[in-house]
C-alpha positions as YAML, in Angstrom:
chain: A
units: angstrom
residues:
- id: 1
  name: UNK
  ca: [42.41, 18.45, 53.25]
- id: 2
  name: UNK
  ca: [39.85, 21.33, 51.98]
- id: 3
  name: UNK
  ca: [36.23, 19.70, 53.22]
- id: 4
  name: UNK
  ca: [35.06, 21.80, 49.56]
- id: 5
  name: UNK
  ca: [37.74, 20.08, 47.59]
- id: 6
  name: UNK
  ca: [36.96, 16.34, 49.31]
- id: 7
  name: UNK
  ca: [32.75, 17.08, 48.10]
- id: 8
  name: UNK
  ca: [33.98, 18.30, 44.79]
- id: 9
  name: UNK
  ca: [35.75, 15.22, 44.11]
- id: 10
  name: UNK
  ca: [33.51, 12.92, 45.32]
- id: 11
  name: UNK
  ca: [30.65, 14.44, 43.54]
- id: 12
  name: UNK
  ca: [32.81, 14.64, 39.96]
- id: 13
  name: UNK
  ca: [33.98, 10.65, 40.96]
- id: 14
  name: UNK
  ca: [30.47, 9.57, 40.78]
- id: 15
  name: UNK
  ca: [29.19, 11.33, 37.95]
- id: 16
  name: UNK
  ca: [31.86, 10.37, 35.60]
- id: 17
  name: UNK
  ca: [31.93, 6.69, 37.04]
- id: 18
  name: UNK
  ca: [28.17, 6.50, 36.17]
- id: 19
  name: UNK
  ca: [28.21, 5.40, 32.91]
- id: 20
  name: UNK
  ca: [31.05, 3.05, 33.20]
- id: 21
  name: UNK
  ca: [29.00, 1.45, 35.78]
- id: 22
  name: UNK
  ca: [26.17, 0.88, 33.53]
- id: 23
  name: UNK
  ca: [28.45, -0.56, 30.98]
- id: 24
  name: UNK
  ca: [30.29, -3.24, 33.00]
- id: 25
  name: UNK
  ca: [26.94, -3.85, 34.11]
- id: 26
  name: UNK
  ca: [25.24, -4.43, 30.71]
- id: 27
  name: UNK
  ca: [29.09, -6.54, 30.11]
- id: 28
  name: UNK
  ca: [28.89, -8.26, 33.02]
- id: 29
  name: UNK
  ca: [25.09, -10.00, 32.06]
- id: 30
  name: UNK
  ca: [26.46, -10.46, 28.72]
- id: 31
  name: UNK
  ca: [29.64, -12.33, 29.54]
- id: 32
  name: UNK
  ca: [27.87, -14.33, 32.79]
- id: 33
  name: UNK
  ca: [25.68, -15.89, 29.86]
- id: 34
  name: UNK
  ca: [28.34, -16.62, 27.63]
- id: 35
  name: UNK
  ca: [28.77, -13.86, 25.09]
- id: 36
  name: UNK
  ca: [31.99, -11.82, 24.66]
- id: 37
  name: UNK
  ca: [30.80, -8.04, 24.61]
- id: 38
  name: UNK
  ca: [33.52, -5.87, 23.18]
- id: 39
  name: UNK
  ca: [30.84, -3.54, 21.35]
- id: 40
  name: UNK
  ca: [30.45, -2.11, 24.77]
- id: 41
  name: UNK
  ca: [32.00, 1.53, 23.40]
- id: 42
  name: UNK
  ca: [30.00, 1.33, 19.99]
- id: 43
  name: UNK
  ca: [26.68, 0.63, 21.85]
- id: 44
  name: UNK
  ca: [27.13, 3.56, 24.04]
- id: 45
  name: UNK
  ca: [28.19, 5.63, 21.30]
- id: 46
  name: UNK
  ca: [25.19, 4.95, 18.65]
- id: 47
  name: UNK
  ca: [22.94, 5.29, 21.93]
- id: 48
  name: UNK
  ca: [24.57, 8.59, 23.14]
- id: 49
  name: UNK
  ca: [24.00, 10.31, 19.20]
- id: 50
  name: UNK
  ca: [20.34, 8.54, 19.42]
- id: 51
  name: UNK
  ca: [19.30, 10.37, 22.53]
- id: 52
  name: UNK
  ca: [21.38, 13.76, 21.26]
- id: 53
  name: UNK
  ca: [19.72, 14.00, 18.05]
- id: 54
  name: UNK
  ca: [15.86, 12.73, 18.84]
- id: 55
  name: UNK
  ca: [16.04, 14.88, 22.26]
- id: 56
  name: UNK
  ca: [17.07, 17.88, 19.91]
- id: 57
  name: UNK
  ca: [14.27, 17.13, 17.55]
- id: 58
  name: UNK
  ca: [11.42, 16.47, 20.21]
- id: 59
  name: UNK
  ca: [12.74, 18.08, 23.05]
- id: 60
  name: UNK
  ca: [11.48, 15.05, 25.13]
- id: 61
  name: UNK
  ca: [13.46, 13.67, 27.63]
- id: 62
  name: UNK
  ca: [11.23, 9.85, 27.30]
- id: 63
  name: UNK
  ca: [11.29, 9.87, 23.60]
- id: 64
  name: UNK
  ca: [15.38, 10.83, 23.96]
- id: 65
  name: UNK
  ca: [15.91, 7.48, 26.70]
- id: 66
  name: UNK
  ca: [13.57, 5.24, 24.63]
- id: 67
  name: UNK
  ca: [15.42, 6.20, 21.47]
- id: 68
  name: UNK
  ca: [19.09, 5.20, 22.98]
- id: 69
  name: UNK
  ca: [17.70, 1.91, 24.27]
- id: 70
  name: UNK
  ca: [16.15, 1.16, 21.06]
- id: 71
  name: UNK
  ca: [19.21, 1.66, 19.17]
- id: 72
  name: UNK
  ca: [21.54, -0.05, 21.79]
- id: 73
  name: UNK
  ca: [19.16, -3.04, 22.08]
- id: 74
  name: UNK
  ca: [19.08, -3.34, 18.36]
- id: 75
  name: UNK
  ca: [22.65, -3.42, 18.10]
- id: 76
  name: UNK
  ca: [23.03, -5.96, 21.25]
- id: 77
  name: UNK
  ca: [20.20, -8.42, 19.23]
- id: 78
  name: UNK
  ca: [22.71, -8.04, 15.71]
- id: 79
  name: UNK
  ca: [25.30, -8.88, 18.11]
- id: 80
  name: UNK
  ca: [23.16, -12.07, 19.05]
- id: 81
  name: UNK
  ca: [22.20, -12.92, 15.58]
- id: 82
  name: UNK
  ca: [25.38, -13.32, 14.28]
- id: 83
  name: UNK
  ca: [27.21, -14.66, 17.46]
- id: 84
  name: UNK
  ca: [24.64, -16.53, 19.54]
- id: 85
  name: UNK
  ca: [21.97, -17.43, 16.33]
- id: 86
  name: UNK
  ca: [25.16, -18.07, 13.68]
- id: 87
  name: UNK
  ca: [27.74, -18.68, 16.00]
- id: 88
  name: UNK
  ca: [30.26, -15.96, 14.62]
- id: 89
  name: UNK
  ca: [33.68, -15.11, 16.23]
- id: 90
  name: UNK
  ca: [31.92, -12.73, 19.23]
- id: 91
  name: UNK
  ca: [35.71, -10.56, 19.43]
- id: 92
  name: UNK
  ca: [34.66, -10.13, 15.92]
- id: 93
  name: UNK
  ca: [31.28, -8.94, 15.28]
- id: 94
  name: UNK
  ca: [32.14, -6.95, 18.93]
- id: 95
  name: UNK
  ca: [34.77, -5.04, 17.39]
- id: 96
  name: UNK
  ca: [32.36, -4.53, 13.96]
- id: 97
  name: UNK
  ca: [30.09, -2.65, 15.87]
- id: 98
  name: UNK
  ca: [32.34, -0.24, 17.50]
- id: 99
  name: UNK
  ca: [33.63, 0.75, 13.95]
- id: 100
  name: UNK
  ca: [30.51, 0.57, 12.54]
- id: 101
  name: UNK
  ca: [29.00, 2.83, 15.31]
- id: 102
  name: UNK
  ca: [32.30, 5.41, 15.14]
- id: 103
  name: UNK
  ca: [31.91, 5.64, 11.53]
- id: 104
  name: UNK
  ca: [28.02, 5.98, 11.11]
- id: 105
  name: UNK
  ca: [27.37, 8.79, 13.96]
- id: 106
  name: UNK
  ca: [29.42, 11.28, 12.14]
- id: 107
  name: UNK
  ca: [27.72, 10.68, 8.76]
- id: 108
  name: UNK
  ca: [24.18, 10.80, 9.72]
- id: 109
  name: UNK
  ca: [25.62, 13.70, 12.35]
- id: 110
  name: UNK
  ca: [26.58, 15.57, 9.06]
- id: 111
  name: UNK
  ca: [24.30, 14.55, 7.14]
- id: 112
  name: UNK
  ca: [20.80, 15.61, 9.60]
- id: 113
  name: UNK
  ca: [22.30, 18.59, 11.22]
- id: 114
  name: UNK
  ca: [25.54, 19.80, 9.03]
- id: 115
  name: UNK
  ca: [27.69, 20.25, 11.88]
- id: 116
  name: UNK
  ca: [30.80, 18.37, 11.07]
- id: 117
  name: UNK
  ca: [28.84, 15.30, 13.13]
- id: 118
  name: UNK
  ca: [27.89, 17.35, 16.01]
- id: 119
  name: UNK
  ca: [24.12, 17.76, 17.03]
- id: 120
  name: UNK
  ca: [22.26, 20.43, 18.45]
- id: 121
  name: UNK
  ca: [22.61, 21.20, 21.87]
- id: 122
  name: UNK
  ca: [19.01, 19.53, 23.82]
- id: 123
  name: UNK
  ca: [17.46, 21.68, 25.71]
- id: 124
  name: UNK
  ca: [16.77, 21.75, 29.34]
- id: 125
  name: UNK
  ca: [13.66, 20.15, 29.41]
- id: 126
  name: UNK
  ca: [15.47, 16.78, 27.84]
- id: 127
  name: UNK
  ca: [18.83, 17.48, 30.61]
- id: 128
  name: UNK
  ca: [18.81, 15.47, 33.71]
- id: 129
  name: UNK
  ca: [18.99, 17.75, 36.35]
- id: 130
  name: UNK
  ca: [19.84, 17.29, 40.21]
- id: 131
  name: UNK
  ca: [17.25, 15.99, 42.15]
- id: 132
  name: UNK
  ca: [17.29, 18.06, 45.45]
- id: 133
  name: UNK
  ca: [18.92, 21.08, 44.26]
- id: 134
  name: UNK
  ca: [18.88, 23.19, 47.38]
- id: 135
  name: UNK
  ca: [20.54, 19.84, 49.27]
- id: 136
  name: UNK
  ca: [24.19, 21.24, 48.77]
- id: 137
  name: UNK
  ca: [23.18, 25.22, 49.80]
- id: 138
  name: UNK
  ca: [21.47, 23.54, 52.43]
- id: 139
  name: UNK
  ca: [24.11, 21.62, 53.93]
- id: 140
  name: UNK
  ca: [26.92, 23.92, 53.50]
- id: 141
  name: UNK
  ca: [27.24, 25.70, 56.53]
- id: 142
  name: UNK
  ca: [27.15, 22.21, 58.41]
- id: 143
  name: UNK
  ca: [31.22, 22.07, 59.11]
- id: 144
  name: UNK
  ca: [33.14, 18.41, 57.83]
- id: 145
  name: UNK
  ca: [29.92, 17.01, 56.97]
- id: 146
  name: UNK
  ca: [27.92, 19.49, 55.06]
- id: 147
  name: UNK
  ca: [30.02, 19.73, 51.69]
- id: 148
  name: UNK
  ca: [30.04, 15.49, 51.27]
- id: 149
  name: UNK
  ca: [27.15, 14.87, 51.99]
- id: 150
  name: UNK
  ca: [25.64, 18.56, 49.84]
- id: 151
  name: UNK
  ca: [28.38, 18.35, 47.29]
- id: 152
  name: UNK
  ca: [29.69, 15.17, 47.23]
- id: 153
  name: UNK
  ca: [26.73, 12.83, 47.66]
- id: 154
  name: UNK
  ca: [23.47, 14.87, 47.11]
- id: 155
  name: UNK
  ca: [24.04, 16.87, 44.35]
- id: 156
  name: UNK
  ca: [23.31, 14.19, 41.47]
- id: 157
  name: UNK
  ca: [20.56, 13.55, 38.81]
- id: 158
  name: UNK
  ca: [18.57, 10.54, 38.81]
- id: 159
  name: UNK
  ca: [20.40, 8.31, 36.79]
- id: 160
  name: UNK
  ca: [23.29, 8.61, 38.69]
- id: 161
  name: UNK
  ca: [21.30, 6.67, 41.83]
- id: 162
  name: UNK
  ca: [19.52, 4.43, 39.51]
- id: 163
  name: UNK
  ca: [23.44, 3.54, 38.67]
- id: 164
  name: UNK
  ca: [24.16, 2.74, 42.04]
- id: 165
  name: UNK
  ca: [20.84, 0.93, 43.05]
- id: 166
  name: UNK
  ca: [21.66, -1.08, 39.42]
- id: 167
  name: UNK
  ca: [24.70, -2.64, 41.19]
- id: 168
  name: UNK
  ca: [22.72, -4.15, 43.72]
- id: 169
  name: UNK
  ca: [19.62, -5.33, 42.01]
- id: 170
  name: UNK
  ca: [22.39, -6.83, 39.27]
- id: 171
  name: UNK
  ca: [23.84, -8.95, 42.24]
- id: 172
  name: UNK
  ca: [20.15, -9.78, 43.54]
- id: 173
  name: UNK
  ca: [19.08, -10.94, 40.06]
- id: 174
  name: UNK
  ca: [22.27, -13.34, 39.57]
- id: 175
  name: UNK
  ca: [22.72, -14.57, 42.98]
- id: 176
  name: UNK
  ca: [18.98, -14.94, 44.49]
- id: 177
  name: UNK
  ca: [16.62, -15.17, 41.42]
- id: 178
  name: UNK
  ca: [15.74, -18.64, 39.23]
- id: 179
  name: UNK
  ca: [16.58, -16.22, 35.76]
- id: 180
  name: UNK
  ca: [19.94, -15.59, 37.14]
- id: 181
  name: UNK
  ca: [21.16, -19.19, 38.39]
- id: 182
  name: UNK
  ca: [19.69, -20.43, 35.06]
- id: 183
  name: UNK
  ca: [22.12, -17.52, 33.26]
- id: 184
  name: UNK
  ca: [25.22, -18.07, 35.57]
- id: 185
  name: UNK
  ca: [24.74, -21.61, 34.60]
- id: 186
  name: UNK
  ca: [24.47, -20.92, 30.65]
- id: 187
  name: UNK
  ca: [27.77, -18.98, 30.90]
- id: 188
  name: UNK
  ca: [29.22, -22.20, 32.95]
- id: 189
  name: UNK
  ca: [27.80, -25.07, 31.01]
- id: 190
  name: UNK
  ca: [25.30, -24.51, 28.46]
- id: 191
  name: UNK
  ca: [24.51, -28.00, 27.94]
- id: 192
  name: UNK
  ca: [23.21, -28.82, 30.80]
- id: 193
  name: UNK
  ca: [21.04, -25.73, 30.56]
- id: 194
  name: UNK
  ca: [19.78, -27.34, 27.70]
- id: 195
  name: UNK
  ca: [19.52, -31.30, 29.18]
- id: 196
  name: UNK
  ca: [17.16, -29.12, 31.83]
- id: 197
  name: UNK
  ca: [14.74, -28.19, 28.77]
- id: 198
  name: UNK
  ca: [15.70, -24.70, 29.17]
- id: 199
  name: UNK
  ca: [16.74, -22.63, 25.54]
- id: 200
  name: UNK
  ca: [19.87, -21.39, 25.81]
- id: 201
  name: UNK
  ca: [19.50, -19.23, 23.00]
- id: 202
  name: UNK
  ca: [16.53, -17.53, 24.69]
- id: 203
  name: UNK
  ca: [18.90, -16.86, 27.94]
- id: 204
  name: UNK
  ca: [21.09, -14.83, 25.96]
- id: 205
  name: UNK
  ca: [19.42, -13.20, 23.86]
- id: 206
  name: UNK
  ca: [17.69, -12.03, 27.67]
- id: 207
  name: UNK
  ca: [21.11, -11.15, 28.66]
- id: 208
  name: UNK
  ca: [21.80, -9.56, 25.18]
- id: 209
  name: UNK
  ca: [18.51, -7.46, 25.46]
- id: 210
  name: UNK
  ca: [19.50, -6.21, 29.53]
- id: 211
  name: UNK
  ca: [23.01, -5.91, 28.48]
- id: 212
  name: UNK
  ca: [21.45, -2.98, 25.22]
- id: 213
  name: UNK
  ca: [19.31, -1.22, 27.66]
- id: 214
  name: UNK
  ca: [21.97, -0.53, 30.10]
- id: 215
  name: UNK
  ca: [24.46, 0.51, 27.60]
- id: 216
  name: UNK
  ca: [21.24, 2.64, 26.24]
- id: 217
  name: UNK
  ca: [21.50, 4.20, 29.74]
- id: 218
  name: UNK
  ca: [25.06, 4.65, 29.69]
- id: 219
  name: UNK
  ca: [24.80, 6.47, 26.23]
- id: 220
  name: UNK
  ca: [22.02, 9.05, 27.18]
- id: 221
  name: UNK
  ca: [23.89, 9.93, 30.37]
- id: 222
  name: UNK
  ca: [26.83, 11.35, 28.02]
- id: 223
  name: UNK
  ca: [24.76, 13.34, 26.32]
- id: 224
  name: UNK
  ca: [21.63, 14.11, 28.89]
- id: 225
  name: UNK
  ca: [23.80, 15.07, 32.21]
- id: 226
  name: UNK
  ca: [27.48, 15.26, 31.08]
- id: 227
  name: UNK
  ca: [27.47, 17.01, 27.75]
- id: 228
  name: UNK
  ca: [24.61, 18.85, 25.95]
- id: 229
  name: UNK
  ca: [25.30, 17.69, 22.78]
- id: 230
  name: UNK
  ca: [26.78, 14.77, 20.48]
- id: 231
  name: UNK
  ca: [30.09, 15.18, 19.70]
- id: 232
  name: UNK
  ca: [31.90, 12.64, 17.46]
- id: 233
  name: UNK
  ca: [34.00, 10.12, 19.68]
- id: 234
  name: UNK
  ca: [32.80, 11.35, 22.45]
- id: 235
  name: UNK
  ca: [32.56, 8.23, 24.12]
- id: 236
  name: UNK
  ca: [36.40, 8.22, 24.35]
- id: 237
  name: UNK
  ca: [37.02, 4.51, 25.51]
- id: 238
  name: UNK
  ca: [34.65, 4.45, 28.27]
- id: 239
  name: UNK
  ca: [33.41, 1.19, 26.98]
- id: 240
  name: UNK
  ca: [36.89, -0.44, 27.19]
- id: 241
  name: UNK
  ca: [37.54, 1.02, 30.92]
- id: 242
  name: UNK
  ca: [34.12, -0.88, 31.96]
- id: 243
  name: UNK
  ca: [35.60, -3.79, 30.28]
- id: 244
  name: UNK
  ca: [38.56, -3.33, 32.22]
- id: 245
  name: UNK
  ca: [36.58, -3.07, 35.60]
- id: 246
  name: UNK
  ca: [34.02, -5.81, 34.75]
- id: 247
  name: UNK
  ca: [37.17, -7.91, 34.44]
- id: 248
  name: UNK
  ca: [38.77, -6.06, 37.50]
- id: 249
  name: UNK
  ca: [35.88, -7.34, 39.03]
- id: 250
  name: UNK
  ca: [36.24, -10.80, 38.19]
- id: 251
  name: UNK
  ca: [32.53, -10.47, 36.25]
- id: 252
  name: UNK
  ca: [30.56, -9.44, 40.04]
- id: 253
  name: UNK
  ca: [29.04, -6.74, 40.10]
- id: 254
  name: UNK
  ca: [30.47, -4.74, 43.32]
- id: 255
  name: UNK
  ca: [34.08, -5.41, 42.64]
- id: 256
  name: UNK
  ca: [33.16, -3.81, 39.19]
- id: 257
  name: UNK
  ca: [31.67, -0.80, 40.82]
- id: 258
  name: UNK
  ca: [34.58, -0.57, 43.04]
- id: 259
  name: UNK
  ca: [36.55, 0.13, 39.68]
- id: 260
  name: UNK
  ca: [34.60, 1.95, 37.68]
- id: 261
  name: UNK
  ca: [34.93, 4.43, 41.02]
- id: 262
  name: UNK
  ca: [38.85, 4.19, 40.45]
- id: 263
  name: UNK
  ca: [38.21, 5.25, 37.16]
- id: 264
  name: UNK
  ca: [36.26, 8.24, 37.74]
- id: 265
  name: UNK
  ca: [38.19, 9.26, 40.38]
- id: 266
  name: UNK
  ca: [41.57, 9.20, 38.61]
- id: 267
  name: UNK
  ca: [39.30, 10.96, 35.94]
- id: 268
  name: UNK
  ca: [38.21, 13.69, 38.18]
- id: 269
  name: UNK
  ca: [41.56, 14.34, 39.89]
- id: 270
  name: UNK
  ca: [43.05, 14.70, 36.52]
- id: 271
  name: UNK
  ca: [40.82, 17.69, 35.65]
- id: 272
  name: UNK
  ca: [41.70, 19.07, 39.34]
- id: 273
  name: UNK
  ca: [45.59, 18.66, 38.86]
- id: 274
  name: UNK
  ca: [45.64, 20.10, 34.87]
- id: 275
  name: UNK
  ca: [47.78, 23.52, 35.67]
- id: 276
  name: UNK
  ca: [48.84, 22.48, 39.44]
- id: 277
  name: UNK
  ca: [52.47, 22.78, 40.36]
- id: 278
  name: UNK
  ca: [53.27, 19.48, 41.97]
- id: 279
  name: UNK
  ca: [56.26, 19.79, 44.71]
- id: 280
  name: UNK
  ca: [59.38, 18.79, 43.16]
- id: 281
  name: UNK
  ca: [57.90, 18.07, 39.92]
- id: 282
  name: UNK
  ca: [56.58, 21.26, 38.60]
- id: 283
  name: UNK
  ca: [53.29, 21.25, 36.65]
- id: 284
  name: UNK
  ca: [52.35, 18.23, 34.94]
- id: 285
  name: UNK
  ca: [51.70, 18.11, 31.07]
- id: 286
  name: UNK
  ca: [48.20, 18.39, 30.37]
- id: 287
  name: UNK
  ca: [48.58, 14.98, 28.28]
- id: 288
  name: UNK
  ca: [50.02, 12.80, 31.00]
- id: 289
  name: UNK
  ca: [47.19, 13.58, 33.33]
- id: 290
  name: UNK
  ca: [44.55, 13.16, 31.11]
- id: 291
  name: UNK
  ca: [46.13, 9.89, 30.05]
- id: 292
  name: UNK
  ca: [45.92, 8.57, 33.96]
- id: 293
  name: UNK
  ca: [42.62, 6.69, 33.71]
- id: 294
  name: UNK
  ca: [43.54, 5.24, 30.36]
- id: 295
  name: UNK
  ca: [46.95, 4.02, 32.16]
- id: 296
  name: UNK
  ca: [45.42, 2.33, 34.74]
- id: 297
  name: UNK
  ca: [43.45, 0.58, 32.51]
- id: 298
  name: UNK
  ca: [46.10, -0.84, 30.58]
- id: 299
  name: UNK
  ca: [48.04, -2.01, 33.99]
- id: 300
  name: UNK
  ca: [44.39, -3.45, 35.78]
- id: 301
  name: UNK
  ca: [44.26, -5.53, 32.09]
- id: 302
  name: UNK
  ca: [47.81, -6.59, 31.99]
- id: 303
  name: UNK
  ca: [47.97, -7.52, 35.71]
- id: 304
  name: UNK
  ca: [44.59, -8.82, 37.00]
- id: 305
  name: UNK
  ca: [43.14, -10.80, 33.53]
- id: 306
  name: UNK
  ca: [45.19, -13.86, 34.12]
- id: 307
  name: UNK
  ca: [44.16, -13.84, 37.88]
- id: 308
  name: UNK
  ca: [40.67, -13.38, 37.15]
- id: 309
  name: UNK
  ca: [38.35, -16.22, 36.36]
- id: 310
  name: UNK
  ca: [35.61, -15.77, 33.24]
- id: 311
  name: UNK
  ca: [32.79, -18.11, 32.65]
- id: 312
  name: UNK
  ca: [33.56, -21.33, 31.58]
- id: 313
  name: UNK
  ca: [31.88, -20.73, 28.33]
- id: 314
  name: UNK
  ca: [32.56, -17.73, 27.56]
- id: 315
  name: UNK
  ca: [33.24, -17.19, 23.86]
- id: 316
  name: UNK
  ca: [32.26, -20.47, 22.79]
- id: 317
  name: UNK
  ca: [29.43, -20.81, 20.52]
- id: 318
  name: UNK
  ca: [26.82, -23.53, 21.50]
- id: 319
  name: UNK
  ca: [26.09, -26.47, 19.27]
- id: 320
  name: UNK
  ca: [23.14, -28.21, 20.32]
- id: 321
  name: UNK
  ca: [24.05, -32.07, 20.80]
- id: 322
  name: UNK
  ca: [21.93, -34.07, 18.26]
...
């Protein structure tokens, strides 16, 4: 195979599995404490229209990231108040936000910029740019080698490593770190959590709060390194394909990278095969290829979620014993 077409792919693999990382990340510290996170998609969404429209406004690429956690971590704590504070149904007030979120971008969209929910493009101070630009000129000439490790591997912004480095310090804070038994333990048995003198309401909320910045980061990539601009959707179910890795995963956090890489793969060889003859088949309808990732999610949920094994707790508010 082309050494130029292997780089390309691997470089478009990682970039659009970045922010499905960072989801089943922020999922994956949600659910190991306990609470069912379906408002994965409207948490990136409300985050990827913060960042769009205060990175527009300021043209400030910190003021853009702090204003996409802020809103994401807001909506994680409403998400705690009513499931973890009032003990709501979490599959509930998870799905509110998502339609909440869908519905309430576009009409502050039209309403601040009149642009049928669309915001100014940011400019390229606020974009994330590649870190060693020159890497990929560089290494070209290098034969095999040069184009995946210049292309594929070296060609990315920032947030695309801190993805990657997230995985590991995620698996570090639950498996080596007091915070992290004490929050694989809330998600297992909250009561005894509590017979230790530990609140278990103040674990998740911590999990709640981690879980909103990450799915603040996820958001801002959209917008900062993908796209230049809020669109409406734009999201596109992202949320529920890190659902279906974090699950994929069986809630740890390198099986769930391993996915969302699936994902972004299938994503980025969809782009490459829109218009390409296949033998014997003829070209492929635009639809069916873009519909690939989305497939595979539906067959990972259908045929791994009964083999995987969630927290013992999850979804189940907890009543203090009196």
């Amino acid at each position: 195979m082309d050494e130029a077409l292997v780089g390309a792919l691997v470089a478009s693999s990682l970039r659009v599995a970045t922010p499905l990382v960072l989801c089943a990340l922020a999922g994956l510290l949600a659910e190991r404490s306990g609470v069912i996170d379906l408002g994965l998609e409207g948490k990136m969404l409300s985050s990827a229209f913060a960042a769009a429209a205060v990175g527009a406004a300021s043209n400030s690429l910190p003021l853009a990231l702090l204003a996409a956690a802020a809103v994401s971590i807001a909506l994680s704590w409403l998400h705690g108040f009513a499931c973890v504070s009032h003990r709501g149904d979490q599959v509930v007030s998870g799905m509110a936000i998502n339609m909440v979120a869908a519905g309430l971008t576009v009409v502050l969209g039209i309403a601040w910029f009149q642009q049928g929910g669309q915001t100014p493009p940011v400019g390229p101070a606020v974009r994330l740019h590649a870190l060693w630009p020159g890497a990929a000129a560089a290494l070209q000439p290098v034969p095999v080698v040069g184009p995946l490790l210049g292309d594929g591997l070296l060609s990315h912004n920032a947030l695309v490593y801190v993805a990657l480095l997230l995985v590991g310090a995620v698996w570090w804070l639950l498996a080596r770190t007091r915070f992290g038994l004490r929050l694989r333990a809330v998600g297992e048995n909250p009561h005894m959590v509590d017979a230790a003198g530990v609140s278990v309401t103040r674990l998740r909320y911590a999990a709640l709060t981690l879980n909103g910045l990450l799915c603040g980061l996820a958001g801002s990539y959209l917008v900062l390194a993908l796209n230049a601009s809020f669109a409406p959707n734009m999201t596109a179910g992202r949320g529920y394909m890190a659902l279906a890795a974090m699950i994929f995963g069986n809630w740890r956090p390198l099986p769930a990278l391993g996915a969302c890489l699936l994902f972004g793969f299938l994503d980025a060889a969809a782009i490459r095969l829109q218009g390409v003859p296949l033998p014997g088949i003829g070209e492929v309808p635009v639809q069916a290829v873009q519909a690939l990732p989305y497939l595979l999610t539906v067959v990972l949920l259908a045929g791994f979620i009964r083999r995987s094994t969630p927290p013992a707790a999850l979804g189940r508010p907890y009543l203090k014993d009196r």
